[in-house]
Backbone as XML, in Angstrom:
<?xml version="1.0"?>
<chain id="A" units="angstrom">
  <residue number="1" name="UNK">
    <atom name="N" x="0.823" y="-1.184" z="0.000"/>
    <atom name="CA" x="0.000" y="0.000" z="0.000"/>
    <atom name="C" x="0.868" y="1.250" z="0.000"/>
  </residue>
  <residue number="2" name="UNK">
    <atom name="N" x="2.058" y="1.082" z="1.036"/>
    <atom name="CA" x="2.891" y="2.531" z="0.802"/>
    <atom name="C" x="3.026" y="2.504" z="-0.700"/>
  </residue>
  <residue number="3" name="UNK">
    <atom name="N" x="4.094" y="1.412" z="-1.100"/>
    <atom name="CA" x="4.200" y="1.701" z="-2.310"/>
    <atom name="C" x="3.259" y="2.227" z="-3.933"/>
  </residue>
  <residue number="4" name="UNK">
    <atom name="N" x="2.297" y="2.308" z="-3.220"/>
    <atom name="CA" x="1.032" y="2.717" z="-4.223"/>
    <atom name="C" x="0.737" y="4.209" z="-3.644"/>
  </residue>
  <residue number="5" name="UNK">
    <atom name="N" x="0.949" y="4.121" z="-2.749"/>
    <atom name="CA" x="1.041" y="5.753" z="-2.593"/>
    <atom name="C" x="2.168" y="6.637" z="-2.908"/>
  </residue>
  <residue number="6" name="UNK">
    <atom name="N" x="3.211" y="6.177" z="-2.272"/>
    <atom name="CA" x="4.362" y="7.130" z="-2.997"/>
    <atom name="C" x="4.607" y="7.264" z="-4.726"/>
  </residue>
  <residue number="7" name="UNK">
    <atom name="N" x="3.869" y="6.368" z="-4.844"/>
    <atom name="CA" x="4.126" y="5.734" z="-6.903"/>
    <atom name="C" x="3.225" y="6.955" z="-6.884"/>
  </residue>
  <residue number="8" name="UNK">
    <atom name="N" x="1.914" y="7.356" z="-6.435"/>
    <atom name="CA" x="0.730" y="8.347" z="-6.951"/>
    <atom name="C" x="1.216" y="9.475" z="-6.428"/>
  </residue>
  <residue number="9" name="UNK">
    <atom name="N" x="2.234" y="9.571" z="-5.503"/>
    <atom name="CA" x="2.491" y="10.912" z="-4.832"/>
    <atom name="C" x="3.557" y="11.700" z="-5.459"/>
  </residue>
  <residue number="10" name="UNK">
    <atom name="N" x="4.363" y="10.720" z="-5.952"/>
    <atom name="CA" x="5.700" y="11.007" z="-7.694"/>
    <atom name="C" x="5.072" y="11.245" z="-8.790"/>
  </residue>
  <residue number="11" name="UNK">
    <atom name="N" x="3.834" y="10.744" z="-9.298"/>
    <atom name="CA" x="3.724" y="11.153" z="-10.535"/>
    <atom name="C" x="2.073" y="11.741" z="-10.575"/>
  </residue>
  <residue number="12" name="UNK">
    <atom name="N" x="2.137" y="13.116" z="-10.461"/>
    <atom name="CA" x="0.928" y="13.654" z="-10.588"/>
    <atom name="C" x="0.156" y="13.179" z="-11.566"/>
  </residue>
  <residue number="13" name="UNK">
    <atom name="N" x="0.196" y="12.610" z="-12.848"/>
    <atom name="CA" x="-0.284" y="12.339" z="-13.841"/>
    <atom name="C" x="-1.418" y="11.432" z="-13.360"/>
  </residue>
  <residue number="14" name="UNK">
    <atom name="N" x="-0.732" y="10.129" z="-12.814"/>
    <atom name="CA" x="-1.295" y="9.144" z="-12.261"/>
    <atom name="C" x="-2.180" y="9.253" z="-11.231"/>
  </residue>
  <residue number="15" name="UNK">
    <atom name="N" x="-1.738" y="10.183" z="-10.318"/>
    <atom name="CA" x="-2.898" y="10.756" z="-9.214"/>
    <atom name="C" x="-3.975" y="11.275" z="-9.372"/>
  </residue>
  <residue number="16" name="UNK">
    <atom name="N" x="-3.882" y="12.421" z="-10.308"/>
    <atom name="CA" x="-4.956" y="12.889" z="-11.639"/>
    <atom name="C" x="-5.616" y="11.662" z="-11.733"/>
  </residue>
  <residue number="17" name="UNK">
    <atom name="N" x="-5.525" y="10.757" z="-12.899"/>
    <atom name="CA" x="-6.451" y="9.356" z="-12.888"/>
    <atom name="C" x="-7.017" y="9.042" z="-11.897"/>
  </residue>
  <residue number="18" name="UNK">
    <atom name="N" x="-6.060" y="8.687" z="-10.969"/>
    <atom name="CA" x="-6.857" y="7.985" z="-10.148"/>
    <atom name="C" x="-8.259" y="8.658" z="-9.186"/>
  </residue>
  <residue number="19" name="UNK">
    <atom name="N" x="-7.627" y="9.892" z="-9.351"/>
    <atom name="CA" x="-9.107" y="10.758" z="-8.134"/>
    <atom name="C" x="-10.288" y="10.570" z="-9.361"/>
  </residue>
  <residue number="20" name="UNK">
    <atom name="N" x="-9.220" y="10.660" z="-10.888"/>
    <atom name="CA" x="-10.993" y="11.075" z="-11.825"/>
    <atom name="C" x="-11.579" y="9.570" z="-11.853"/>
  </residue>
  <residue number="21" name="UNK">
    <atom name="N" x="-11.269" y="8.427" z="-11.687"/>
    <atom name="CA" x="-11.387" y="6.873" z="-11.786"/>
    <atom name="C" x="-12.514" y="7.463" z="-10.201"/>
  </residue>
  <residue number="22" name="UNK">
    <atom name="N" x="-11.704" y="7.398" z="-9.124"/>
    <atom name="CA" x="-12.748" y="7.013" z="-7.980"/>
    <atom name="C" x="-13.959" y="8.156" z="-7.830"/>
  </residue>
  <residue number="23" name="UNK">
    <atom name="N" x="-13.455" y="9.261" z="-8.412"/>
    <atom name="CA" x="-15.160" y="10.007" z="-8.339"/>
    <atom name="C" x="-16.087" y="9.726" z="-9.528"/>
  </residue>
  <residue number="24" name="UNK">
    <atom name="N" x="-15.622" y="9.309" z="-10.286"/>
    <atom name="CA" x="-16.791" y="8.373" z="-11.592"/>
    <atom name="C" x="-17.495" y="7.384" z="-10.974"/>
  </residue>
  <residue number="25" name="UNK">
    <atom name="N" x="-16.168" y="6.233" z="-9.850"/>
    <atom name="CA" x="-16.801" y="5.185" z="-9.407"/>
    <atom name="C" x="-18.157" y="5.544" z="-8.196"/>
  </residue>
  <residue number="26" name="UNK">
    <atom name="N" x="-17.614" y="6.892" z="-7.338"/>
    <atom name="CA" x="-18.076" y="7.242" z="-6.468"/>
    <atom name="C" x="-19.765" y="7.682" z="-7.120"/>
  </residue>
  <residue number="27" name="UNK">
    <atom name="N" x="-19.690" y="8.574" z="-7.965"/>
    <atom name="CA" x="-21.463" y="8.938" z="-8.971"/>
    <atom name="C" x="-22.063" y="8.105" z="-8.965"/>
  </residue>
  <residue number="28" name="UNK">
    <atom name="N" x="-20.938" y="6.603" z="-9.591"/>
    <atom name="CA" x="-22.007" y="5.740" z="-9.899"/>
    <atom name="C" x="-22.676" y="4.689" z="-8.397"/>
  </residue>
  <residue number="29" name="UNK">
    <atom name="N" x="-21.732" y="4.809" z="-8.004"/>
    <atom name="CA" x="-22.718" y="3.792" z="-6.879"/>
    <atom name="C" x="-23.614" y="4.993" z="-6.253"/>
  </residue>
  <residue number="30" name="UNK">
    <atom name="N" x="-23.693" y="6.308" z="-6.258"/>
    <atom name="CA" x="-24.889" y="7.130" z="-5.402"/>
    <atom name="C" x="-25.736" y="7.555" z="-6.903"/>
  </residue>
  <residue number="31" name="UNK">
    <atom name="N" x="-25.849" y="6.827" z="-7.732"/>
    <atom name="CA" x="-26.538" y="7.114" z="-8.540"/>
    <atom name="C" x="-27.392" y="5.514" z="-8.228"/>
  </residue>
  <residue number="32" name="UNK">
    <atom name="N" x="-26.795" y="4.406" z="-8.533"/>
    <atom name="CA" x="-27.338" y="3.247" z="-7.971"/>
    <atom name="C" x="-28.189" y="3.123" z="-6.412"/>
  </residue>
  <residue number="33" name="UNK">
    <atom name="N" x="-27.648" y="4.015" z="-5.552"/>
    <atom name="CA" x="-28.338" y="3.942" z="-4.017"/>
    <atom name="C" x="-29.911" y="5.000" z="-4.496"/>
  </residue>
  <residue number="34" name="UNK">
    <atom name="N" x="-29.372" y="6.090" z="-5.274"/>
    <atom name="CA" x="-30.677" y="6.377" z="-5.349"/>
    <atom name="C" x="-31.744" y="6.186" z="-5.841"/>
  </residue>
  <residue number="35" name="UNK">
    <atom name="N" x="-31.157" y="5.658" z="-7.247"/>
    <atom name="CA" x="-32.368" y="4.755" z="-7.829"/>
    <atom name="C" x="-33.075" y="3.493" z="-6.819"/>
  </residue>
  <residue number="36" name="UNK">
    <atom name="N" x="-32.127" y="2.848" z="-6.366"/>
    <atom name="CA" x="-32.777" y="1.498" z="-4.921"/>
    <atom name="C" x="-33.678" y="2.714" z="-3.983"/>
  </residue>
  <residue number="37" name="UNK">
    <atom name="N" x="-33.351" y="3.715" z="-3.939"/>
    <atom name="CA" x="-34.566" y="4.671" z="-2.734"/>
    <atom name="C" x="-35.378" y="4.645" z="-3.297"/>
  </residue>
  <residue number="38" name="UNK">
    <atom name="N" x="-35.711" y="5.221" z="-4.717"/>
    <atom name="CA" x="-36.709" y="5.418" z="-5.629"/>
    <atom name="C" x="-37.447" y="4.020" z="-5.679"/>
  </residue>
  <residue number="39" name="UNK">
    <atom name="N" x="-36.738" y="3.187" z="-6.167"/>
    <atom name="CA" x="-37.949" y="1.450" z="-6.503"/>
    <atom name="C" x="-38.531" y="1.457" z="-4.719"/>
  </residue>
  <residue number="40" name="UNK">
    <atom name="N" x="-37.623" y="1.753" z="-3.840"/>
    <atom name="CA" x="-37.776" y="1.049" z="-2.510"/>
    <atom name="C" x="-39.730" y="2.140" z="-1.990"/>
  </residue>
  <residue number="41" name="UNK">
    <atom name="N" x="-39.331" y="3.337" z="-2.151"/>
    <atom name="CA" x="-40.267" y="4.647" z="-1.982"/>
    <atom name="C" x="-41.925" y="3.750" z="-2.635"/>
  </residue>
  <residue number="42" name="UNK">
    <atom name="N" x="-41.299" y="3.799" z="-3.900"/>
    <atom name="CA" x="-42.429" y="3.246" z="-4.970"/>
    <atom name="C" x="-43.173" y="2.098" z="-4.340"/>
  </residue>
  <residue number="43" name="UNK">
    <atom name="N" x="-42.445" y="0.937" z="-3.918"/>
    <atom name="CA" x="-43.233" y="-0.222" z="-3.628"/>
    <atom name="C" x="-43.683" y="-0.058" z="-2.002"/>
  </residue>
  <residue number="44" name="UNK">
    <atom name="N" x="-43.168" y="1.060" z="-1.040"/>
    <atom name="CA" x="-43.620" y="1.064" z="-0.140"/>
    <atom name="C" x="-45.118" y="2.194" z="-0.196"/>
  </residue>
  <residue number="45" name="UNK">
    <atom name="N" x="-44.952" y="2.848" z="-1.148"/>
    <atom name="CA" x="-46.448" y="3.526" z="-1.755"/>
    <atom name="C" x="-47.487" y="2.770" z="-2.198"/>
  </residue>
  <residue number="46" name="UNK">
    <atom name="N" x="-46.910" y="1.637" z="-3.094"/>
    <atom name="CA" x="-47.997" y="0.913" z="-3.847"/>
    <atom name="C" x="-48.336" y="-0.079" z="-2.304"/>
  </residue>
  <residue number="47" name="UNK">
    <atom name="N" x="-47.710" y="-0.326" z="-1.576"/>
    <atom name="CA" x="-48.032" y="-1.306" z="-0.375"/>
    <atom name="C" x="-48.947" y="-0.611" z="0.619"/>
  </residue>
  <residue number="48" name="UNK">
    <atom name="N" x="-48.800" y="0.500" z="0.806"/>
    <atom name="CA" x="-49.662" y="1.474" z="1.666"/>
    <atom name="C" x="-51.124" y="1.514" z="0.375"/>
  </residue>
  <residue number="49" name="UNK">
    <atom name="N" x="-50.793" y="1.870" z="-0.496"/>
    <atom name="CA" x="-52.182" y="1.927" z="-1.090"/>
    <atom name="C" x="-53.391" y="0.562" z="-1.235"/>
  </residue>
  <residue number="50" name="UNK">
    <atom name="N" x="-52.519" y="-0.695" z="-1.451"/>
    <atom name="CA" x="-52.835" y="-1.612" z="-0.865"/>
    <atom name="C" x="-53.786" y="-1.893" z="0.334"/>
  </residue>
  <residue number="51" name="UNK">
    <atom name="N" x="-52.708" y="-1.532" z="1.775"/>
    <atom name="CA" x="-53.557" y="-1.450" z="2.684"/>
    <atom name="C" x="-54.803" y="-1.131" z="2.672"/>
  </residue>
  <residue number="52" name="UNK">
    <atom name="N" x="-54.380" y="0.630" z="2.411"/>
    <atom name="CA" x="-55.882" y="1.245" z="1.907"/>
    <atom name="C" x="-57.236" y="0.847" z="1.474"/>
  </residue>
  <residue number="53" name="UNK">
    <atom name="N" x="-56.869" y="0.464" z="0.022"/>
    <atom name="CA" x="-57.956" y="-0.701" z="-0.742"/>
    <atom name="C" x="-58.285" y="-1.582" z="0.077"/>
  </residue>
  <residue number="54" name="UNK">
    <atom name="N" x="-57.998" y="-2.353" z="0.888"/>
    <atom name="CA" x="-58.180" y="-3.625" z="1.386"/>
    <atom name="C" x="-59.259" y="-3.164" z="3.016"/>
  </residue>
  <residue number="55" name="UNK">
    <atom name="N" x="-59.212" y="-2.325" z="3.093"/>
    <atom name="CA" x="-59.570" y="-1.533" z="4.885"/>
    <atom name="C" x="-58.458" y="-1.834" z="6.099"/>
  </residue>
  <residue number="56" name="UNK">
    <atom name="N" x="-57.421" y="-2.698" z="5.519"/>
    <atom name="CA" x="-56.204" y="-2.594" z="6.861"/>
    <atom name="C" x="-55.754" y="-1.131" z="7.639"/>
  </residue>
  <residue number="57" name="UNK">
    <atom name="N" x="-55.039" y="-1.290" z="8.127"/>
    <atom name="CA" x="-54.852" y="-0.473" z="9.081"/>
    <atom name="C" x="-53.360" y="0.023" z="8.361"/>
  </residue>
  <residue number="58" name="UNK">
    <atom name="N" x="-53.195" y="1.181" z="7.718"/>
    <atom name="CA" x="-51.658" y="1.230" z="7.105"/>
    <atom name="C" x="-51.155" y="2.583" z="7.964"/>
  </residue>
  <residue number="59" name="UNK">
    <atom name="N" x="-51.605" y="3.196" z="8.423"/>
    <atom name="CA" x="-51.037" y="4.063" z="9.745"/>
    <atom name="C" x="-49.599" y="3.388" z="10.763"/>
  </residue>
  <residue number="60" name="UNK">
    <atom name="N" x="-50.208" y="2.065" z="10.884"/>
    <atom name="CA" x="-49.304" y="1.213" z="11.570"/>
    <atom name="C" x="-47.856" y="0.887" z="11.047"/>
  </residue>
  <residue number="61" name="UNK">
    <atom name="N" x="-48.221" y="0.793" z="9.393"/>
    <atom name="CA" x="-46.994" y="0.732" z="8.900"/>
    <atom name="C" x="-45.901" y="2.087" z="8.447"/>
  </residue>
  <residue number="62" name="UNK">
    <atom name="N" x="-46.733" y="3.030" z="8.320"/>
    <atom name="CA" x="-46.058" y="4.195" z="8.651"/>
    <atom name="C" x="-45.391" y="4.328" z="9.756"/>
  </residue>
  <residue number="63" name="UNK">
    <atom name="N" x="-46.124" y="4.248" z="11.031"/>
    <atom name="CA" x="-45.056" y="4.361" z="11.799"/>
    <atom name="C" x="-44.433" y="3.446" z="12.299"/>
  </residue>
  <residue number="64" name="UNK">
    <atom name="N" x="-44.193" y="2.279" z="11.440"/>
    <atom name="CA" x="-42.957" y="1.223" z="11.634"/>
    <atom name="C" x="-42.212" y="1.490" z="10.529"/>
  </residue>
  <residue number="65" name="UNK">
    <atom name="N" x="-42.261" y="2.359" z="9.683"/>
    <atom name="CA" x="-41.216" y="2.757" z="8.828"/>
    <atom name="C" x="-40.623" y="4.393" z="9.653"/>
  </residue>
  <residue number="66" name="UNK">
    <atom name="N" x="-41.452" y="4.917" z="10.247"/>
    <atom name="CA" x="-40.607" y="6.199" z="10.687"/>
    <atom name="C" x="-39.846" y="5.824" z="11.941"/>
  </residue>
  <residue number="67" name="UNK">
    <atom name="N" x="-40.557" y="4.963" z="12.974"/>
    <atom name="CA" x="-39.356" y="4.159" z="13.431"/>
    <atom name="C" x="-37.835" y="4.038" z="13.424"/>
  </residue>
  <residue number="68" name="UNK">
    <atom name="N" x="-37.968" y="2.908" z="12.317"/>
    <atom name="CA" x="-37.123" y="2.531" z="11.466"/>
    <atom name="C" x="-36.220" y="3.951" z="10.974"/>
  </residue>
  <residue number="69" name="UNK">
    <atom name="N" x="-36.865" y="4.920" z="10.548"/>
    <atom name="CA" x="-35.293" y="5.602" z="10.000"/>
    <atom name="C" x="-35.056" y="6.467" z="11.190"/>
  </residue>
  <residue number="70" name="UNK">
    <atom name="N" x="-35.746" y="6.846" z="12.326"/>
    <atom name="CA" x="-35.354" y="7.521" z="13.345"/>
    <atom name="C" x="-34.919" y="6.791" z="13.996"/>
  </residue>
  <residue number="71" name="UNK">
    <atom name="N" x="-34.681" y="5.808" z="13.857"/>
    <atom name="CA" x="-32.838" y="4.528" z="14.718"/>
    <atom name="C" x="-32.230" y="4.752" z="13.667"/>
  </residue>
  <residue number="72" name="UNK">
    <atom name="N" x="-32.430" y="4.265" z="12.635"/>
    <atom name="CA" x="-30.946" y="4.204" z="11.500"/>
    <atom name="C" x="-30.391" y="5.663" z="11.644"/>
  </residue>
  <residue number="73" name="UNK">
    <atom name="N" x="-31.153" y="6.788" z="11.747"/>
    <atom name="CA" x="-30.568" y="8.306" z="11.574"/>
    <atom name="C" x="-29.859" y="8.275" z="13.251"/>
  </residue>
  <residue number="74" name="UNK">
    <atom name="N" x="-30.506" y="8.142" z="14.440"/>
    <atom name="CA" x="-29.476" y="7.994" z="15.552"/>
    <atom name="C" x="-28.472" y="7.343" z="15.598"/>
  </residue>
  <residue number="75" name="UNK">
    <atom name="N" x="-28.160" y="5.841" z="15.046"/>
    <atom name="CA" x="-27.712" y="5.095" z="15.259"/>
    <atom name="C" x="-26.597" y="5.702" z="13.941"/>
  </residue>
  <residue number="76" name="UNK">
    <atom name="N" x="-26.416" y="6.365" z="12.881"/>
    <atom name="CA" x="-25.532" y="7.222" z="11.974"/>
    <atom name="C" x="-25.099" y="8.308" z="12.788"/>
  </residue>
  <residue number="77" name="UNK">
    <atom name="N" x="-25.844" y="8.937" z="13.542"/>
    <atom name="CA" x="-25.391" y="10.015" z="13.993"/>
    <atom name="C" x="-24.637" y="9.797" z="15.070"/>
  </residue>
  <residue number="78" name="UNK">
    <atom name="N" x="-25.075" y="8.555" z="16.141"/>
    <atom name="CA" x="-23.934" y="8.199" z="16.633"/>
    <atom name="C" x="-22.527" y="7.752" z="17.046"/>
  </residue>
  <residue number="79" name="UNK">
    <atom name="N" x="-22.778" y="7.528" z="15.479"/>
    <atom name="CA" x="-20.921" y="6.159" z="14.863"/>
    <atom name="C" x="-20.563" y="7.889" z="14.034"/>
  </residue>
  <residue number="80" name="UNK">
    <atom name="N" x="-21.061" y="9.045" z="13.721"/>
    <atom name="CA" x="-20.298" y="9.871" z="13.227"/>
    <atom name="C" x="-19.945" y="10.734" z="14.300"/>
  </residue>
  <residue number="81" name="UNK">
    <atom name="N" x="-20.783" y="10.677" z="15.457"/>
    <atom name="CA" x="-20.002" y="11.444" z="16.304"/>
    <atom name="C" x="-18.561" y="11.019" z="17.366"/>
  </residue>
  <residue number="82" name="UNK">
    <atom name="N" x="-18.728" y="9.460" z="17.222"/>
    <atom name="CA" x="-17.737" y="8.522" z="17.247"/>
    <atom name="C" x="-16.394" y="8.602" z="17.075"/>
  </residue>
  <residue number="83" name="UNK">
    <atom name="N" x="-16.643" y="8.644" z="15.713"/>
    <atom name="CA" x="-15.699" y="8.721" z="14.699"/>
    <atom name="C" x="-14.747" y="10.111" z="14.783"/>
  </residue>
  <residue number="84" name="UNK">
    <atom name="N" x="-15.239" y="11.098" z="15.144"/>
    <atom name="CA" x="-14.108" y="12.113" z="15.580"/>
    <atom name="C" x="-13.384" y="11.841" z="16.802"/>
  </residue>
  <residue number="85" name="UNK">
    <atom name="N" x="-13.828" y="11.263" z="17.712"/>
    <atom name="CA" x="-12.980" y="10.719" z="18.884"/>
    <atom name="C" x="-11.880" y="9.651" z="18.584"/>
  </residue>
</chain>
């Protein structure tokens, strides 16, 4: 690994590449996460509308999805406040 760094740290050329290589790679996987939000959004709409149609109770699943991201958002906010220590 040193040696892959000092090789990129001697020849600017190569360093150039490589940042433009990992922020192409970087677009594309947050271009991929957002499209998975989008299908994920979609089928949790068409599933609530579902409910709806049917007379279930879909309130319930709302708030087992807001739940759900108010731990994942603590539980991020906690490993980043972490992470500066």
């Amino acid at each position: 690994m040193e040696q892959i760094v000092s090789f990129l740290v001697e020849n600017p050329l190569y360093l150039a590449g490589a940042v433009v290589i990992a922020v192409i790679i970087l677009l594309v996987t947050l271009k991929k996460l957002l499209r998975l939000a989008i299908v994920v959004a979609a089928v949790f709409i068409l599933y609530v509308a579902y409910l709806y149609l049917t007379g279930s109770d879909a309130s319930q699943s709302v708030l087992a999805l807001e739940s759900f991201f108010r731990e994942g958002i603590r539980f991020v906010a906690e490993y980043l406040k972490n992470l500066g220590n």
